[in-house]
C-alpha positions as CSV (number, residue, x, y, z in Angstrom):
1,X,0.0,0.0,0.0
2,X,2.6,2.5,0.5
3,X,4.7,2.0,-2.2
4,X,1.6,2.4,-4.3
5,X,1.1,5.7,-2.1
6,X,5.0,6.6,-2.9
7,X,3.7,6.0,-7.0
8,X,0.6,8.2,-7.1
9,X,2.5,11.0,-5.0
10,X,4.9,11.2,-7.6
11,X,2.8,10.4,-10.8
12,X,0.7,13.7,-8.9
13,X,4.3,15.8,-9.4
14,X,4.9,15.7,-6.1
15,X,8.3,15.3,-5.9
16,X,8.6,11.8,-3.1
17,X,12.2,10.2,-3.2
18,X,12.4,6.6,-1.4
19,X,14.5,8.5,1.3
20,X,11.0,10.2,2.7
21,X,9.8,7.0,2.1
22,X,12.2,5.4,4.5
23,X,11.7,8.4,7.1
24,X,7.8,7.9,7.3
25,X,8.2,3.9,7.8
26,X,11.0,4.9,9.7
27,X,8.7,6.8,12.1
28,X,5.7,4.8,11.9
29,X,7.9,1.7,13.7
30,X,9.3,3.6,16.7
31,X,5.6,5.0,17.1
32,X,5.9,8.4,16.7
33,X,2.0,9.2,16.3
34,X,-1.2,7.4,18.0
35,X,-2.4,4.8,15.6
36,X,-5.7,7.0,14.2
37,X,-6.0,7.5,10.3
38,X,-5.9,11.4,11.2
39,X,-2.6,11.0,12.9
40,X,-0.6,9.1,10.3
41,X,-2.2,11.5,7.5
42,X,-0.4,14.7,9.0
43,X,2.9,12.8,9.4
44,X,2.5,12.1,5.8
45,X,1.9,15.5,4.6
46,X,4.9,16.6,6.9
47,X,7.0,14.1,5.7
48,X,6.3,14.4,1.5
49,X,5.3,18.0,1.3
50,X,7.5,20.9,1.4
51,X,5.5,23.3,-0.9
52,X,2.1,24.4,0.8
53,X,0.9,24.8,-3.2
54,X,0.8,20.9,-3.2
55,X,-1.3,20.5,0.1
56,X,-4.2,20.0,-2.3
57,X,-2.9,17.9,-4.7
58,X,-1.6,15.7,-1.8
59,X,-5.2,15.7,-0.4
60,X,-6.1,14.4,-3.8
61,X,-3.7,11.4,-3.0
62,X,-4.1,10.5,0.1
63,X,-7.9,10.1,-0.4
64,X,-7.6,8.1,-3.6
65,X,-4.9,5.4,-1.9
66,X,-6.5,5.4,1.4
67,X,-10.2,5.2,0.5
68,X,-11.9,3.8,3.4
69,X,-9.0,3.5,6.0
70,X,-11.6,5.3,8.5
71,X,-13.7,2.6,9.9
72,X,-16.5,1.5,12.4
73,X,-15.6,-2.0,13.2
74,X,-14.9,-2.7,16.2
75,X,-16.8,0.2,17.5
76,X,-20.4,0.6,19.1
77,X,-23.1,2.7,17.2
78,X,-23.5,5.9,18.9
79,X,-27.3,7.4,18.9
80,X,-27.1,10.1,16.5
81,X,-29.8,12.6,16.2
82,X,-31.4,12.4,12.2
83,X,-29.5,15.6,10.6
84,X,-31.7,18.4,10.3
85,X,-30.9,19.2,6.8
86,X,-30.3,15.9,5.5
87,X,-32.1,16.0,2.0
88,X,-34.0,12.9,1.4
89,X,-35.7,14.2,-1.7
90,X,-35.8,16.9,-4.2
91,X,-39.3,17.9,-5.1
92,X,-39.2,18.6,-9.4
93,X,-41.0,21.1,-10.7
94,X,-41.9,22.1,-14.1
95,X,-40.9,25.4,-15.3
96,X,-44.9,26.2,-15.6
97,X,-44.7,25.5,-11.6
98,X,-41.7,26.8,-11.2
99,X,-42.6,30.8,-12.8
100,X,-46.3,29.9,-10.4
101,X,-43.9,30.6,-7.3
102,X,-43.6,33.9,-6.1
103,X,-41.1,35.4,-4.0
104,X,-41.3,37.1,-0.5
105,X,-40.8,40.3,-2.2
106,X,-37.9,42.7,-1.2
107,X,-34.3,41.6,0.6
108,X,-35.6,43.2,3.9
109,X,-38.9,41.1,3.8
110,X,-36.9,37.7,2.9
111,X,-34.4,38.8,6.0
112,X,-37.3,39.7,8.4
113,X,-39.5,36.8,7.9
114,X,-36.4,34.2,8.1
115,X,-35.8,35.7,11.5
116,X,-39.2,34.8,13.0
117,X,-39.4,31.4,10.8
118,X,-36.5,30.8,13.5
119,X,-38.3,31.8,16.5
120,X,-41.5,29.7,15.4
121,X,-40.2,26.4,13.9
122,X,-38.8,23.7,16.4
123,X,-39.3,20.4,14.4
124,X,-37.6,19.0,11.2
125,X,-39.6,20.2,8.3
126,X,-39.4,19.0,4.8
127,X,-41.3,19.2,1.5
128,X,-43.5,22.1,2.5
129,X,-44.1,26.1,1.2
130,X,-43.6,27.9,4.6
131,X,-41.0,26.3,7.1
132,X,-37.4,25.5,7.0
133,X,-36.4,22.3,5.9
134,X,-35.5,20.3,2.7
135,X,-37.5,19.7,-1.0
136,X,-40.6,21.9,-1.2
137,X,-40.7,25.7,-2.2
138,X,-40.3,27.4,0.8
139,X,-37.5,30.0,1.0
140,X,-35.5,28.8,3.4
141,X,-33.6,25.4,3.2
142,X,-32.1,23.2,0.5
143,X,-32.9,20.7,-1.8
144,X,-35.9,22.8,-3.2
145,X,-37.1,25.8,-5.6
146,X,-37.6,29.2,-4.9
147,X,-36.9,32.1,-7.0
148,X,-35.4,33.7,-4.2
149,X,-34.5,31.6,-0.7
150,X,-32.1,31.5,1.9
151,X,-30.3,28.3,1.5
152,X,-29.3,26.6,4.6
153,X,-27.0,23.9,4.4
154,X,-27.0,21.3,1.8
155,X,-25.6,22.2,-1.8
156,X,-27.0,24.6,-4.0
157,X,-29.4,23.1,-7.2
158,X,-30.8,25.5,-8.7
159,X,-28.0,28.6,-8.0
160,X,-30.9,31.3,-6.9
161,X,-30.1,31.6,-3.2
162,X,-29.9,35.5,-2.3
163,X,-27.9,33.9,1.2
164,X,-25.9,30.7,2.1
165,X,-25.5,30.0,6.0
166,X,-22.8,26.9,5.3
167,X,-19.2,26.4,6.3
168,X,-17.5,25.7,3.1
169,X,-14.2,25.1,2.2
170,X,-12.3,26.3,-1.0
171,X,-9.1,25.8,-2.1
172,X,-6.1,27.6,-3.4
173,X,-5.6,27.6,-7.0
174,X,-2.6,25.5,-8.5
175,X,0.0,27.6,-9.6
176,X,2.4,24.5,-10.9
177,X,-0.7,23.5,-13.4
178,X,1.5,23.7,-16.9
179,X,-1.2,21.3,-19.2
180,X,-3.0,23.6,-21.5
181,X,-1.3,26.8,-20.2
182,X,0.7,27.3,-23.6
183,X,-1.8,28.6,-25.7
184,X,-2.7,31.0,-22.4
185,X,0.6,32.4,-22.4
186,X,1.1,33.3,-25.8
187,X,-2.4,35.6,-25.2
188,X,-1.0,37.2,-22.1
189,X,2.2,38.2,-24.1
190,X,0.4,40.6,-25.6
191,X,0.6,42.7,-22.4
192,X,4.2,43.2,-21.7
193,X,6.3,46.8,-21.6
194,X,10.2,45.2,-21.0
195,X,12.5,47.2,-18.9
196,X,15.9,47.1,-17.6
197,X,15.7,47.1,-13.6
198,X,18.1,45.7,-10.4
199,X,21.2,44.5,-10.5
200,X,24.0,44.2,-13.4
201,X,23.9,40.5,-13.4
202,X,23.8,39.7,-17.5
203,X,26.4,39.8,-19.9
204,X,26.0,42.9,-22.3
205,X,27.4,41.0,-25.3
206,X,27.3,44.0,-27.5
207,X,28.4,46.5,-25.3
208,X,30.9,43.9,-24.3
209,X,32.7,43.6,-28.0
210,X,32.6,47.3,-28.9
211,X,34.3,47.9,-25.5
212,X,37.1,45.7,-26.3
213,X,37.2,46.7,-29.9
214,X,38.0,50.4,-28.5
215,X,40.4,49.6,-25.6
216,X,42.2,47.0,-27.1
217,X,41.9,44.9,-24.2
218,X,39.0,42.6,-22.7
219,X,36.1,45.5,-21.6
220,X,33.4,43.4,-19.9
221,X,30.2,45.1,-19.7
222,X,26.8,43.6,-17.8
223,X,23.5,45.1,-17.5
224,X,20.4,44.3,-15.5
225,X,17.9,41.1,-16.7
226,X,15.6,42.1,-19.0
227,X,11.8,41.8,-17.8
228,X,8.5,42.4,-18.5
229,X,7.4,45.5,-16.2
230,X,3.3,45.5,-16.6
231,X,2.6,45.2,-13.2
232,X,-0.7,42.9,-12.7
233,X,-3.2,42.7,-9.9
234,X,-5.2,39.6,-10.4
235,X,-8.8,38.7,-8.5
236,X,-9.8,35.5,-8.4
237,X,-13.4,34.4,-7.7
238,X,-13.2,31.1,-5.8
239,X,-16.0,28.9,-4.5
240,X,-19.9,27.9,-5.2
241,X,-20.5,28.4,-8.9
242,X,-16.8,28.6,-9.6
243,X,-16.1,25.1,-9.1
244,X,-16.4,23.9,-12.4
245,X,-14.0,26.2,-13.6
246,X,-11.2,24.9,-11.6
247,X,-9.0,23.3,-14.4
248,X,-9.4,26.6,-16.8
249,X,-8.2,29.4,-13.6
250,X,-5.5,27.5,-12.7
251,X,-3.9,27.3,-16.0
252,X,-4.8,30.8,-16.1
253,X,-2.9,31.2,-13.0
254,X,0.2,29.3,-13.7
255,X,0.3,31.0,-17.4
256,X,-0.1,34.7,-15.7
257,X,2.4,33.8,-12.3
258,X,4.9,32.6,-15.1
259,X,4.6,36.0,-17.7
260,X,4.5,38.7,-15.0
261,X,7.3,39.0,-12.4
262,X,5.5,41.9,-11.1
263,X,2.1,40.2,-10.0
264,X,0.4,40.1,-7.1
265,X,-2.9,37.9,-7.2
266,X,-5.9,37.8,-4.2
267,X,-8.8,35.9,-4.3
268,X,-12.6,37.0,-3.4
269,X,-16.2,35.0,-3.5
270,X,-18.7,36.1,-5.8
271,X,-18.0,39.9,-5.4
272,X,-15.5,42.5,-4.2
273,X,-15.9,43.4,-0.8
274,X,-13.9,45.0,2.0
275,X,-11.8,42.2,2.5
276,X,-9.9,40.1,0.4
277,X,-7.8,36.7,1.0
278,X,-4.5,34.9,0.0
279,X,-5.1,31.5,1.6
280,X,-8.6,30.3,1.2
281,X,-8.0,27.3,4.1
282,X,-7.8,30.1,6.2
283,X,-9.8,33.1,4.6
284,X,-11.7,33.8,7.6
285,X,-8.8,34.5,10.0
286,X,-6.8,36.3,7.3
287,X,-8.2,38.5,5.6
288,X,-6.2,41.6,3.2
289,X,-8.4,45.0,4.0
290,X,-9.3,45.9,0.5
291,X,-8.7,49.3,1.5
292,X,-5.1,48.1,2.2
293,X,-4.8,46.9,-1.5
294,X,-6.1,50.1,-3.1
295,X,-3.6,52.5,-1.1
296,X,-0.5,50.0,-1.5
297,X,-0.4,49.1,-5.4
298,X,0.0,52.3,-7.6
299,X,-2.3,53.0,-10.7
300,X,0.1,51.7,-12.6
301,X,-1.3,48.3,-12.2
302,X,-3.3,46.8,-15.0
303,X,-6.4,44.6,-12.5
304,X,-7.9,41.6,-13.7
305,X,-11.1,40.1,-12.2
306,X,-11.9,36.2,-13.1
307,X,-15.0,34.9,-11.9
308,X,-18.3,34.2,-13.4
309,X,-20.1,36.8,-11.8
310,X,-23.2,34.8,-11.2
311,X,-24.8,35.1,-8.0
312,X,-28.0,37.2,-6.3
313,X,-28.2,40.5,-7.4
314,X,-28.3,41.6,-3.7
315,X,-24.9,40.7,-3.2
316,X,-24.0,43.6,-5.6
317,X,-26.7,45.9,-4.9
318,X,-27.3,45.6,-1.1
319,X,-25.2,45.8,2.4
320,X,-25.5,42.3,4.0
321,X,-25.7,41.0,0.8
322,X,-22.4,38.8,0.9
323,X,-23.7,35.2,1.1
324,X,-20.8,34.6,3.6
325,X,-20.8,37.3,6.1
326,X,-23.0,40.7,6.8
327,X,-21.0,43.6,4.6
328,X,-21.3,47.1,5.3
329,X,-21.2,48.3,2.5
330,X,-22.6,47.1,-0.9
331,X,-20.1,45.4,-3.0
332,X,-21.0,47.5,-6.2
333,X,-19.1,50.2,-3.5
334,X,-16.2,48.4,-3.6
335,X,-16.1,47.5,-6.8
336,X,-16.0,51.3,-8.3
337,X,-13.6,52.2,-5.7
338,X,-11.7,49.7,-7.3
339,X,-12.2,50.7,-11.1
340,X,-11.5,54.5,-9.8
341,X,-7.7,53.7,-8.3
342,X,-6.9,51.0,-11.6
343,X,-8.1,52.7,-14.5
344,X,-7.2,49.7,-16.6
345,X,-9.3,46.6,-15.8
346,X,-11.1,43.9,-17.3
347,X,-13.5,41.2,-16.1
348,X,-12.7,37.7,-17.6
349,X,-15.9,35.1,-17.5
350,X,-15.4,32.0,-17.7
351,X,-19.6,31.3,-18.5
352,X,-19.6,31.6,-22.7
353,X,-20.9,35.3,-23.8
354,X,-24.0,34.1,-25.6
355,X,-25.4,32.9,-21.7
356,X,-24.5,36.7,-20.0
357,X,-27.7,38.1,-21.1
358,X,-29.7,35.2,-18.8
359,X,-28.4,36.5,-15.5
360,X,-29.2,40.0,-13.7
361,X,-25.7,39.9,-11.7
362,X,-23.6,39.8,-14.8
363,X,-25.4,42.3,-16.3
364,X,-24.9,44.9,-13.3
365,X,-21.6,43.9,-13.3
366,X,-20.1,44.1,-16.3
367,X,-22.2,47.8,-16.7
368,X,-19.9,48.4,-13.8
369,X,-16.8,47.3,-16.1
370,X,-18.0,49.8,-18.9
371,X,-19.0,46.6,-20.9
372,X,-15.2,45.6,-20.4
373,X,-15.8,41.8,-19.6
374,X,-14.3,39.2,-21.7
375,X,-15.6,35.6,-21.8
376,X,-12.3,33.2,-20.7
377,X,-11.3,31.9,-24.3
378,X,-7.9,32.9,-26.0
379,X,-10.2,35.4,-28.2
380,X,-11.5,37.1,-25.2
381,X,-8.2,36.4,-23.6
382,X,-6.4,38.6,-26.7
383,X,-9.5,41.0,-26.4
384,X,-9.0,41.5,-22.7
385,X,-4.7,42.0,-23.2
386,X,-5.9,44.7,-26.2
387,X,-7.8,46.7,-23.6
388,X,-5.0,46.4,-20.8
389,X,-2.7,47.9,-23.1
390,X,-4.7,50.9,-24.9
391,X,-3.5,54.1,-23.3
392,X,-5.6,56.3,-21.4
């Protein structure tokens, strides 16, 4: 088992040599950790992973060789309580039934009448208008229809929740992702202003021979590394309706981290708001003030959004709109105090163009952009580089 372990870590490109190997059998004989499958899963990870960009990918691994290595034998059935928002069934609906159902009306309403559903309700409630619970087309719950609901737990179906209340987890995007990233990189070349900066650390082979041609004796002459000076800051949408767009960001982001030295890159959830993150395992305890961002990077940097801009229009429009915390301010704030510091920006969307006329929140949005969004294609890719680099 743990040679086959040792094979998919590396077929993963993680780079495992047979001396780590040795190190974590090593360990596991002289007992090291208690013998629990949570134990010998963070002595692996400190024993094969060195790069916290591979946590992920080592995730991957260790759940595909050691399906199943968390077991109850041996152990007595505790009395669990039936989960309260365990969905047992989704009720379908015809999209004759589903245009019948009318919302609560404004974001204040939904809000209000949510709070005293909370006071009222003390059972487990599913399939109904009213209550919350699961299936049905009440407001509030998951595994249901409404044209605009609270969704509490569960995973979202239909994507029309105005509000989640769920812990989820997202993770960082791959930067070391190189399949497919060629045809990227080639687009993104057409942003680039080279320029001479640092240190004198490269041969000047020109300068070099008409030097020695002149003084008749060997005249070295070096001169900084040449580099590409557009300076990027890139926003990455993370999370929810993003996840099937994994694959395309991260070549995205290992093509970009690879053309610009001078990038710095932050990721978001569905819409810009005063706080932005760098490690989404731990986006809740560090958070960048988005203030903080706008005063530090100069308007010299060209700002790229990614995301698919899909999500309540509330969340734009609306403080407390975030599906993920209450914000002060509306993001659409936040978002032209962001176009107003970076004059050159662009929104790349991943969803195809012919679909952006079907959803309210990419409409707003990309009126924000001045109808500067680009779908997430090597034409809108070359569209979006085209902008970046028209002067102002």
């Amino acid at each position: 088992m743990f040679l086959s372990f040792l094979d998919e870590l590396r077929a993963a490109g993680i780079p495992a040599s047979l001396k780590e190997h040795l190190i974590l059998l090593e360990a596991l004989d002289r007992d090291v950790i208690e013998h629990t499958p949570e134990a010998f899963y963070y002595l692996a990870r400190a024993t094969f992973v060195k790069d916290e960009g591979l946590l992920d990918r080592f995730d991957q691994v260790f759940a595909k060789v050691f399906k199943g290595i968390a077991t109850s034998y041996g152990v007595a059935p505790a009395e669990l309580p039936e989960e309260w928002l365990r969905a047992i069934a989704e009720k379908y609906l015809s999209p004759e039934e589903m245009a019948k159902i009318q919302s609560l009306g404004s974001w204040e309403e939904i809000m209000e009448t949510l709070k005293k559903r909370l006071e009222e309700q003390h059972a487990r409630h599913e399939g109904g208008s009213k209550w919350i619970g699961t299936g049905g087309t009440s407001p509030y719950g998951n595994g249901g229809y409404n044209p605009e609901g609270v969704r509490i737990g569960g995973e979202g179906k239909h994507k029309r929740a105005i509000k989640v209340w769920d812990q989820r987890e997202f993770r960082n995007l791959d930067s070391t992702r190189e399949l497919g990233t060629r045809n990227i990189k080639v687009a993104l070349r057409r942003l680039r202003r080279f320029a001479r900066e640092g240190a004198a650390d490269e041969l000047d082979i020109d300068a070099t021979i008409e030097g020695t041609a002149k003084q008749g004796w060997l005249d070295v002459h070096m001169r900084p590394e040449r580099h590409n000076a557009v300076k990027l800051l890139l926003f990455l949408d993370v999370g929810g309706s993003m996840d099937p767009f994994i694959k395309l960001c991260e070549e995205l982001f290992s093509a970009a981290t690879s053309e610009f030295k001078n990038l710095e890159f932050f990721y978001f959830h569905n819409c810009l708001y005063e706080g932005v993150w760098k490690d989404n395992r731990r986006r809740f305890q560090e958070r960048t003030p988005t203030w903080d961002i706008l005063h530090k990077y100069g308007h010299d940097y060209k700002l790229v959004f990614v995301g698919d801009a899909s999500m309540s229009a509330y969340e734009i429009t609306h403080p407390g709109g975030s599906v993920e915390h209450f914000n002060e301010e509306a993001g659409v704030a936040w978002m032209q105090r962001a176009l107003n510091t970076y004059p050159a920006a662009v929104w790349l969307n991943p969803i195809p163009r012919e679909q952006w006329g079907y959803t309210q929140s990419v409409k707003i949005l990309r009126e924000l952009m001045g109808d500067r969004m680009y779908p997430l294609t090597l034409a809108g890719l070359d569209e979006a580089m085209r902008e970046l680099s028209r002067k102002r």
